[in-house]
C-alpha positions as MATLAB code, in Angstrom:
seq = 'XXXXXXXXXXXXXXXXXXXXXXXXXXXXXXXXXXXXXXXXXXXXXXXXXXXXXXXXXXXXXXXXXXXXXXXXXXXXXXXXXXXXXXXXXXXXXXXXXXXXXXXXXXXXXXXXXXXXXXXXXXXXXXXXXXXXXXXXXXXXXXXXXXXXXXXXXXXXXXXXXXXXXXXXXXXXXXX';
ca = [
     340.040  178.416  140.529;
     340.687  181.803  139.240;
     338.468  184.959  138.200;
     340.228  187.161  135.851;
     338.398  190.577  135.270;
     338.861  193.146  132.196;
     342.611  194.425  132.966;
     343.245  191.825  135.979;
     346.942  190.290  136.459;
     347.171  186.971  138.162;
     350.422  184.904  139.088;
     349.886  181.267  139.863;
     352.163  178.520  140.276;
     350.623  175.527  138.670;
     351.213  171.904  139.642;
     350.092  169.272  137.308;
     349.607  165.697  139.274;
     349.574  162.259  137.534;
     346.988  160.515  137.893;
     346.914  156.630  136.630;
     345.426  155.566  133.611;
     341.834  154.069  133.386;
     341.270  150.799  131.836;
     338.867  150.378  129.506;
     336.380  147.290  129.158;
     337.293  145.934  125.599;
     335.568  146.608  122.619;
     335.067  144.699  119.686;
     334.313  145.533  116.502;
     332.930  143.022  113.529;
     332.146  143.623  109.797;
     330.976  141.825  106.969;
     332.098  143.451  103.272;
     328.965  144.536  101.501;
     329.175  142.606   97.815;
     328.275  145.101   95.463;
     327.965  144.641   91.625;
     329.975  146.712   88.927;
     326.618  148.831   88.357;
     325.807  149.347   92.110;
     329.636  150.605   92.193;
     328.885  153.007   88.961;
     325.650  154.380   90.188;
     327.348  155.598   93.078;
     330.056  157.179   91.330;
     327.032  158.596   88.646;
     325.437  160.142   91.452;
     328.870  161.973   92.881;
     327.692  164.498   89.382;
     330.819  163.463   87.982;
     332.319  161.893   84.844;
     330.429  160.031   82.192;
     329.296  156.689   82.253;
     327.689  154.293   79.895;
     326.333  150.847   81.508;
     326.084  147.549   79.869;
     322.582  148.312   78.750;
     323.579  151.205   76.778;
     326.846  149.120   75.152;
     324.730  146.101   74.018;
     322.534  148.710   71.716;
     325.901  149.844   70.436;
     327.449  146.225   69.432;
     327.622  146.812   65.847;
     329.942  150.112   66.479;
     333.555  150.719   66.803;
     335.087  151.413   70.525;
     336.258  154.285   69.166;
     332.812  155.705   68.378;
     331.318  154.940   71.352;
     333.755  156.280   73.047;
     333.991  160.122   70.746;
     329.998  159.889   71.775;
     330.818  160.408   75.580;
     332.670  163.532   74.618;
     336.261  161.485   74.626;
     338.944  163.670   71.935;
     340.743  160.713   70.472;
     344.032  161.375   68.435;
     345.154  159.827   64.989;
     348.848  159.018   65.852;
     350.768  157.030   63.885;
     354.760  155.426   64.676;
     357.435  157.534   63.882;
     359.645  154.530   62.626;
     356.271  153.069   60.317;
     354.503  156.064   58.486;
     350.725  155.850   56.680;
     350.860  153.971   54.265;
     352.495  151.564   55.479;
     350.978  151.092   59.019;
     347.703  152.096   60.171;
     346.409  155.090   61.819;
     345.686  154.348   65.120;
     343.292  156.539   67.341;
     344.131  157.152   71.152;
     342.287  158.950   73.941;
     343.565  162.546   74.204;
     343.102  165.610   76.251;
     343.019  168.509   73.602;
     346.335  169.226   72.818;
     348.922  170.713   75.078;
     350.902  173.572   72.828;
     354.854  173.353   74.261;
     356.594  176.306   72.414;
     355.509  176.057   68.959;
     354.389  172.080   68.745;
     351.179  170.860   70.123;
     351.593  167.374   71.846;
     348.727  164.865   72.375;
     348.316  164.859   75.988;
     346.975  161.065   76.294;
     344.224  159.978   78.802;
     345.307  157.585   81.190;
     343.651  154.280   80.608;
     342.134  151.377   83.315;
     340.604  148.127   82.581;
     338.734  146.615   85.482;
     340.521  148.777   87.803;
     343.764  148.428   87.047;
     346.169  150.775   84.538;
     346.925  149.795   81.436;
     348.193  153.052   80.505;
     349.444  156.172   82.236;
     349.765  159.492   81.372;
     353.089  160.763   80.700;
     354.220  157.194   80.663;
     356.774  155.501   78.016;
     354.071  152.662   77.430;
     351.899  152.716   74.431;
     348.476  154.190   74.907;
     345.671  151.737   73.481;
     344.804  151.763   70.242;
     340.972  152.477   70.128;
     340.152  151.892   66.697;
     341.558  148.188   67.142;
     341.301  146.926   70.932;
     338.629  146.439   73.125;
     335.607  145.599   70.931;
     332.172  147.083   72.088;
     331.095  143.594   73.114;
     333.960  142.945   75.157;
     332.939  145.523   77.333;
     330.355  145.767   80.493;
     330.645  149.785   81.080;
     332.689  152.591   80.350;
     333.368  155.599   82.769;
     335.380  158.878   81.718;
     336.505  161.473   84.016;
     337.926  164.708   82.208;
     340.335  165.417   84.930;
     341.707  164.559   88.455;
     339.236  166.502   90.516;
     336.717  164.427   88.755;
     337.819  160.769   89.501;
     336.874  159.523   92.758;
     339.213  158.275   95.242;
     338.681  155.138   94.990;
     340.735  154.903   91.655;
     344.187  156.553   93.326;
     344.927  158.030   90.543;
     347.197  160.919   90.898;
     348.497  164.103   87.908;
     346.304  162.848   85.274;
     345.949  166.431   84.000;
     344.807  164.560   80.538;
     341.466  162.610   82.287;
     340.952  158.709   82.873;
     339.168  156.273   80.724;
     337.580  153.699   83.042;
     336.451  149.949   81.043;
     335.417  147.534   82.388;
     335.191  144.281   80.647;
     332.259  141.634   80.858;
     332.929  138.709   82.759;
];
């Protein structure tokens, strides 16, 4: 044991000694997954104060809309984009979730949302897939809820997904 004062110097050799490890009784730990539903999941995630979220009950008074209307009333941009290689008139518009544009030298590209159905991608950002076409897939009946995060440090972990500068459309489709 040593006492050191205000401007003391003290040498010591120090000898460390090995001592043999203690054995532990065992332990054993048990667990049983907690079954939650879809909305118990969302509620949780609603009450993070993140994203926007509309439940089943809110989707069945909105049957007789299109997707794409229910989903410009949770404050989604979506994008009229049409194929390069099949111009208006002869293909259809089709509308696709988009961050406001990104301007890259003089052209503004659509910056398209990443896209999951019942948890799993069907569309990432910056991919080569095709976004979803929300005037034409996933009809409002289809659908159970809808969650929409604007950005990364919005979506919760649980989702995993990572450099989705251009948000994440969450649907999840009735069973």
């Amino acid at each position: 044991m040593f006492s050191i004062t205000d401007g003391d110097t003290v040498l010591a050799d120090v000898r460390l000694v090995r001592q043999s490890a203690q054995e532990l009784a065992a332990v054993e730990v048990t667990a049983q997954p907690v079954p939650r539903t879809l909305r118990e999941r969302m509620i949780e995630r609603q009450k993070l104060g993140f994203g926007k979220f509309m439940d089943s009950t809110q989707l069945r008074k909105m049957e007789g809309r299109m997707t794409m209307d229910v989903i410009r009333g949770m404050g989604v941009k979506l994008q009229k984009y049409y194929d390069q290689e099949c111009p208006p008139p002869y293909c259809m518009w089709q509308y696709r979730a988009a961050h406001p544009t990104k301007t890259q030298g003089t052209l503004d590209t659509p910056c398209y949302m990443t896209v999951m159905l019942d948890g799993m991608f069907i569309y990432r950002a910056g991919s080569i897939m095709r976004p979803p076409d929300f005037s034409r897939e996933f009809p409002v009946v289809s659908l159970e809820a809808i969650e929409y995060y604007r950005s990364t440090s919005q979506l919760p972990q649980e989702f995993g997904v990572n450099a989705t500068d251009c948000g994440v459309l969450v649907l999840w489709s009735r069973r």
